[in-house]
ChimeraX commands (.cxc) that place a marker at each C-alpha (Angstrom):
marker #1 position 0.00,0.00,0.00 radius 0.5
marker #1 position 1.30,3.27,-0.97 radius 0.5
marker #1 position 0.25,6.53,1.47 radius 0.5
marker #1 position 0.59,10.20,0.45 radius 0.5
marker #1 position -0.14,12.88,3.60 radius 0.5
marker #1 position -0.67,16.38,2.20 radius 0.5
marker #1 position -1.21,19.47,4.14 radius 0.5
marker #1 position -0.66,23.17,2.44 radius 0.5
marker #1 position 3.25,23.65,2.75 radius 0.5
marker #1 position 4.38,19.79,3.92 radius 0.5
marker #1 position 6.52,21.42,7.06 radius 0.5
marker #1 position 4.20,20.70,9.71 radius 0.5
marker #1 position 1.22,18.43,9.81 radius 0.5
marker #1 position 2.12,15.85,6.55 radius 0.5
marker #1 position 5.62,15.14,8.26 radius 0.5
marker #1 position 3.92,14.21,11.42 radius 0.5
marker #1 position 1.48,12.08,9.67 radius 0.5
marker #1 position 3.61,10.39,7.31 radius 0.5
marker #1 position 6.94,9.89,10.28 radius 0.5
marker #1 position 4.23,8.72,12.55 radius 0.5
marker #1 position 2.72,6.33,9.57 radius 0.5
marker #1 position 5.98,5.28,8.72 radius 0.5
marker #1 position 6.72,4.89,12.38 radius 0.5
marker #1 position 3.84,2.15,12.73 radius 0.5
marker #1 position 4.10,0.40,9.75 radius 0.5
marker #1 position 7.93,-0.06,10.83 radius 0.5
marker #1 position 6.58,-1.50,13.68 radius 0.5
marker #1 position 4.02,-3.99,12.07 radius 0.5
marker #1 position 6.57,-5.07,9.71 radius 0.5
marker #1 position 4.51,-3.60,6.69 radius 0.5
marker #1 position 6.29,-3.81,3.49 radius 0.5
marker #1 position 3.89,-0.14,2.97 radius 0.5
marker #1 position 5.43,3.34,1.41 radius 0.5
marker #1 position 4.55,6.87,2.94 radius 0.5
marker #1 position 4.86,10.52,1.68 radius 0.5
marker #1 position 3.89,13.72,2.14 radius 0.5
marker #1 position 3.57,16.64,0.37 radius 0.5
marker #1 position 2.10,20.18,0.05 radius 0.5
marker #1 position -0.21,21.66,-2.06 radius 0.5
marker #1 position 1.74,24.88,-1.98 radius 0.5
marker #1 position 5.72,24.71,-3.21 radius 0.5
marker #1 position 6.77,27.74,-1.04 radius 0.5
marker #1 position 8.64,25.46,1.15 radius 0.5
marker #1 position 10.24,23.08,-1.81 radius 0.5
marker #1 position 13.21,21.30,-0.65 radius 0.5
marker #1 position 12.87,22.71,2.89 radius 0.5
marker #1 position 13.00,20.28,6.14 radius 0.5
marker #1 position 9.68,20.44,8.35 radius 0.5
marker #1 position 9.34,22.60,10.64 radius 0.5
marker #1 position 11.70,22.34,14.02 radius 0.5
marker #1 position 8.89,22.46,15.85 radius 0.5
marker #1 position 7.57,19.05,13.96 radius 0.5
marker #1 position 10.87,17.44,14.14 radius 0.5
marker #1 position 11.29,18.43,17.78 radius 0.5
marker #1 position 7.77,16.77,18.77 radius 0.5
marker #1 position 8.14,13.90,16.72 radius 0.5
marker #1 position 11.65,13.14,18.30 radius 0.5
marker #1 position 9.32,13.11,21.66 radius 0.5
marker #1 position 7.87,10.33,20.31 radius 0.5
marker #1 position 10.90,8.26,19.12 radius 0.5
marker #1 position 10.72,9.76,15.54 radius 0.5
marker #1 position 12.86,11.02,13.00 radius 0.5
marker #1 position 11.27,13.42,11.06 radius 0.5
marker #1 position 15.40,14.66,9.41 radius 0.5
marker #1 position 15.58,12.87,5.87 radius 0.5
marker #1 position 12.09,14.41,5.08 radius 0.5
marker #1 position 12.00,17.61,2.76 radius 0.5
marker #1 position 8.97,19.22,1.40 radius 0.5
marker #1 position 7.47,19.18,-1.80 radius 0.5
marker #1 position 4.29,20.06,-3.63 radius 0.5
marker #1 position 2.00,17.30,-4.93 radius 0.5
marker #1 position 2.04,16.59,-8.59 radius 0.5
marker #1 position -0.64,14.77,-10.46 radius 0.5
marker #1 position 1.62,11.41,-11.21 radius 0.5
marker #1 position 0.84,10.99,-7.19 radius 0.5
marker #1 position -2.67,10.26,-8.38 radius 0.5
marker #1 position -1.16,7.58,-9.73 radius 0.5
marker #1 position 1.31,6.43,-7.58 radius 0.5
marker #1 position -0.58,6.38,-4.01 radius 0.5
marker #1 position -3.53,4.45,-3.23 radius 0.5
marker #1 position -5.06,6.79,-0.38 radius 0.5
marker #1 position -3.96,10.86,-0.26 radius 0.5
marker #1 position -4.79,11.68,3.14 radius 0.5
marker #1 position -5.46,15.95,3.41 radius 0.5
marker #1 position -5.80,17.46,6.80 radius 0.5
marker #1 position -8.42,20.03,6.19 radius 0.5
marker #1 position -10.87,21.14,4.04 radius 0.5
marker #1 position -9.11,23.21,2.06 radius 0.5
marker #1 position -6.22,20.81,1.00 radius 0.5
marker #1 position -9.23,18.35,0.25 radius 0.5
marker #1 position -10.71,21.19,-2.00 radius 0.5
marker #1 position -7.03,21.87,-3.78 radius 0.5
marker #1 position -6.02,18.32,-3.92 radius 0.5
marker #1 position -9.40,17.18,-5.75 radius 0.5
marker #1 position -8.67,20.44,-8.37 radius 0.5
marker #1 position -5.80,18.31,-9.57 radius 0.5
marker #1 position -7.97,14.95,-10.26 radius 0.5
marker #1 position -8.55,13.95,-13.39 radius 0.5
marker #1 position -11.01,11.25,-12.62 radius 0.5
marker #1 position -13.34,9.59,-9.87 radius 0.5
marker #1 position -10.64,6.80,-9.71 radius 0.5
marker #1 position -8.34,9.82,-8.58 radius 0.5
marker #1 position -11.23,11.74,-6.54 radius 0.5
marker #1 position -11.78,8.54,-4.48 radius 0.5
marker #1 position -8.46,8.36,-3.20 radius 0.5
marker #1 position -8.58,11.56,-1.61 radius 0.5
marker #1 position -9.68,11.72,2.29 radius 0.5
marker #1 position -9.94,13.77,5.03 radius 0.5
marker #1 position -7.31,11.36,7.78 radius 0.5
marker #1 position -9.40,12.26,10.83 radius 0.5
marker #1 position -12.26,10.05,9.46 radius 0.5
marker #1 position -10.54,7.64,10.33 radius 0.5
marker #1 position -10.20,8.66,14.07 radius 0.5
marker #1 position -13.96,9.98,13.43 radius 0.5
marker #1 position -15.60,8.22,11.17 radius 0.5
marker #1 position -18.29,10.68,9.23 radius 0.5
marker #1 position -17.48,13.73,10.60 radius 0.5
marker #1 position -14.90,16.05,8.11 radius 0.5
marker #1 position -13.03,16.99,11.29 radius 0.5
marker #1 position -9.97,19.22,10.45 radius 0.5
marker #1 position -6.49,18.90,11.56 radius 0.5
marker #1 position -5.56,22.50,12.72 radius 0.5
marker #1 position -2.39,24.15,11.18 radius 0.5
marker #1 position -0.25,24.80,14.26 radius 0.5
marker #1 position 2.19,26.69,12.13 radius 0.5
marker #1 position 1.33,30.33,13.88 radius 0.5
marker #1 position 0.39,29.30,17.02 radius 0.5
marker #1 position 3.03,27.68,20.12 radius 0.5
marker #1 position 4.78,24.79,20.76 radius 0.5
marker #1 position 1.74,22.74,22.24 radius 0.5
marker #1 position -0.58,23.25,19.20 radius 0.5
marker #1 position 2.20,20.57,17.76 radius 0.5
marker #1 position 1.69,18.43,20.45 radius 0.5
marker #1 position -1.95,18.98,19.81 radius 0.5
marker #1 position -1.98,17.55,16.18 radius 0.5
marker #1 position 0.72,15.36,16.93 radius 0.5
marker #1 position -1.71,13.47,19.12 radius 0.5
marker #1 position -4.69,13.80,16.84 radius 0.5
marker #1 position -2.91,12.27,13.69 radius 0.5
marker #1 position -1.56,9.55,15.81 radius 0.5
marker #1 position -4.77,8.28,17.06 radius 0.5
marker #1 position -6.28,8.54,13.09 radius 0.5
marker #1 position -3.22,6.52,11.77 radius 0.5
marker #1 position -3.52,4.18,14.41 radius 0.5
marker #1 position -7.11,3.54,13.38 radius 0.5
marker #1 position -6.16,3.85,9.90 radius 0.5
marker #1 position -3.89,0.45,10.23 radius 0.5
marker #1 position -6.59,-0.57,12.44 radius 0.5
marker #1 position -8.97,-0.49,9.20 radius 0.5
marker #1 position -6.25,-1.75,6.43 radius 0.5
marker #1 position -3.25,-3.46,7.75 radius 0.5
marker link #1:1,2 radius 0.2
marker link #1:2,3 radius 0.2
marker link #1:3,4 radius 0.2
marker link #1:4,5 radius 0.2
marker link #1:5,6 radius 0.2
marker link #1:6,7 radius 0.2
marker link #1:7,8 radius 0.2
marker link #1:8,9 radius 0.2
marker link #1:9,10 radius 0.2
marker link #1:10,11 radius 0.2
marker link #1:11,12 radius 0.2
marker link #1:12,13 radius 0.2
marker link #1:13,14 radius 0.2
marker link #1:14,15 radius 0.2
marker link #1:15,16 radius 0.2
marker link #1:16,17 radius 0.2
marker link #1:17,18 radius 0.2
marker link #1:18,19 radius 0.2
marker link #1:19,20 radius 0.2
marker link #1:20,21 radius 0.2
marker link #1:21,22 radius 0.2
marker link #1:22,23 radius 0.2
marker link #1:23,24 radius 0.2
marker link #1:24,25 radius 0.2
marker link #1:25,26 radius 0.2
marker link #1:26,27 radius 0.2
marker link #1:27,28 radius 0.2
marker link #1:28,29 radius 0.2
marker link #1:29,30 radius 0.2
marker link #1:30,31 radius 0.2
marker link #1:31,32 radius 0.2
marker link #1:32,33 radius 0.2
marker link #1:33,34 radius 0.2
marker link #1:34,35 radius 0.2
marker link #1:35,36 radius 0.2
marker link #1:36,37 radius 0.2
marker link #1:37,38 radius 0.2
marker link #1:38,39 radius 0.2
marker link #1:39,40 radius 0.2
marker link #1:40,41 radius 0.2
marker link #1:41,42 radius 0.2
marker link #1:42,43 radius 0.2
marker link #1:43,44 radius 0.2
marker link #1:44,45 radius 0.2
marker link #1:45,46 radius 0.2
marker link #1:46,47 radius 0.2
marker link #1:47,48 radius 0.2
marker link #1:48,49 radius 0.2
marker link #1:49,50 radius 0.2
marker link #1:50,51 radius 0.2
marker link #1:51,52 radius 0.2
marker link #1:52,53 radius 0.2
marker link #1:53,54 radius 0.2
marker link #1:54,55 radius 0.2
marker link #1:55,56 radius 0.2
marker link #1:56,57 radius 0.2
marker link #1:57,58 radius 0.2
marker link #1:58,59 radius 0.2
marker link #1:59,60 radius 0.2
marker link #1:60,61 radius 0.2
marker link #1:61,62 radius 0.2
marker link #1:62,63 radius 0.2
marker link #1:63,64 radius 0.2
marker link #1:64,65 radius 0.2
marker link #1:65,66 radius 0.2
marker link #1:66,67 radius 0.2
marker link #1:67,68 radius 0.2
marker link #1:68,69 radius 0.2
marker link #1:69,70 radius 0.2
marker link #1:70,71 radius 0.2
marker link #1:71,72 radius 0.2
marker link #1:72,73 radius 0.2
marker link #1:73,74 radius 0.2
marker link #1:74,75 radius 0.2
marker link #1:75,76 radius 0.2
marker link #1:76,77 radius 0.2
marker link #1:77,78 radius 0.2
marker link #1:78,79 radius 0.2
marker link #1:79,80 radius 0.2
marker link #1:80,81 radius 0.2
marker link #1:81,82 radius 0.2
marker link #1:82,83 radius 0.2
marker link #1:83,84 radius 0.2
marker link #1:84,85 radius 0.2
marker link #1:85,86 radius 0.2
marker link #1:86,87 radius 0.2
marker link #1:87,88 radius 0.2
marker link #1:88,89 radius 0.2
marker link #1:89,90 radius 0.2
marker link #1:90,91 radius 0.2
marker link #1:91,92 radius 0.2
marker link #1:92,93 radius 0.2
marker link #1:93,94 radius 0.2
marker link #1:94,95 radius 0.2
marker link #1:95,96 radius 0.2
marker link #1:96,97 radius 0.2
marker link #1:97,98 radius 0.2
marker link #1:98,99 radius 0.2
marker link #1:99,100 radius 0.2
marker link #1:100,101 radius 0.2
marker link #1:101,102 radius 0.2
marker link #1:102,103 radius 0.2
marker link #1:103,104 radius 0.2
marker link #1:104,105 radius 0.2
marker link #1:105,106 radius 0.2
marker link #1:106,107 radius 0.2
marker link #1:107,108 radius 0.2
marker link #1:108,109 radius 0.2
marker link #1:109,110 radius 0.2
marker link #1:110,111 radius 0.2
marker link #1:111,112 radius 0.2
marker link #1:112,113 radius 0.2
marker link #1:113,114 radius 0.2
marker link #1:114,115 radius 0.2
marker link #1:115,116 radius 0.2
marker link #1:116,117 radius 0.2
marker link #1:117,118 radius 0.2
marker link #1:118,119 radius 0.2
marker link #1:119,120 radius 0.2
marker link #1:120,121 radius 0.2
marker link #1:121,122 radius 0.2
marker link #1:122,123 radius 0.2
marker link #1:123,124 radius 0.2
marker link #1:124,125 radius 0.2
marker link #1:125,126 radius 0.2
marker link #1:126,127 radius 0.2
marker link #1:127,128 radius 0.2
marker link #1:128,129 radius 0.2
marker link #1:129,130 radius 0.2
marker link #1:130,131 radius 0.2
marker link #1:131,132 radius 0.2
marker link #1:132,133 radius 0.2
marker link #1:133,134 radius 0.2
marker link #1:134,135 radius 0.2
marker link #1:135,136 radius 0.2
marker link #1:136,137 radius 0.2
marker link #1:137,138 radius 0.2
marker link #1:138,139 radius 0.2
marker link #1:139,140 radius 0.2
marker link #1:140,141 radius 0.2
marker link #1:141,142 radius 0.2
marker link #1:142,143 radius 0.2
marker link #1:143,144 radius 0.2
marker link #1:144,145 radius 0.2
marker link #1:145,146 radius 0.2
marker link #1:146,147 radius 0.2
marker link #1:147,148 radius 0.2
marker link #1:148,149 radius 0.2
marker link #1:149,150 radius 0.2
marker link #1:150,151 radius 0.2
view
């Protein structure tokens, strides 16, 4: 199974998502591949933010060989789920689709945590360092119940 996590830039909330995905399905012993990306390219090549790879390393994870990038339609290909973490990602990712094959792949990841109700992963990019806790925690919990649903 191939995973793509987008958020807007890929420096905050897709690293979490996809070290803490990667993170579990190390632990499984998944033979899975994880991404992440951004629907913006304003942070291209850049690492996430320290304030992601300081509360992933918390948590035993290693958020340093990630750098950000924007999404690009061959990841329509390439991934079988894109997991967005708000509405707006799911708005910009679907813009790129080319077809309902495409569309379908796209979900909002806390539907997994809350099945049914378009909850939003908040963008703790302006706010302090326990807003990264915050999410941290949130997009733990939905990949947990992601596995819980595929793996």
């Amino acid at each position: 199974m191939n995973i793509l996590m987008v958020c807007l830039g890929n420096i905050c909330r897709s690293p979490l998502a996809e070290g803490i995905m990667q993170h579990k399905i190390k632990e499984r012993g998944l033979n899975w591949t994880v991404d992440s990306a951004g629907t913006g390219d304003w942070h291209s090549g850049d690492l996430p933010d320290r304030r992601s790879i300081e509360t992933a390393h918390k948590h035993g994870i290693d958020l340093s060989q990630q750098r950000a990038r924007q999404i690009r339609k061959a990841d329509f290909e390439a991934f079988d789920h894109i997991l967005v973490m708000d509405a707006s990602n799911y708005q910009n990712v679907s813009q790129l689709t080319q077809n309902e094959t495409h569309r379908a792949k796209i979900e909002l990841i806390l539907n997994y945590a809350t099945p049914g109700r378009n909850q939003q992963v908040p963008d703790p990019y302006y706010g302090g360092d326990e807003g990264f806790e915050q999410v941290f925690q949130m997009l733990d919990l939905a990949c947990e119940k992601f596995l819980e649903q595929y793996a």
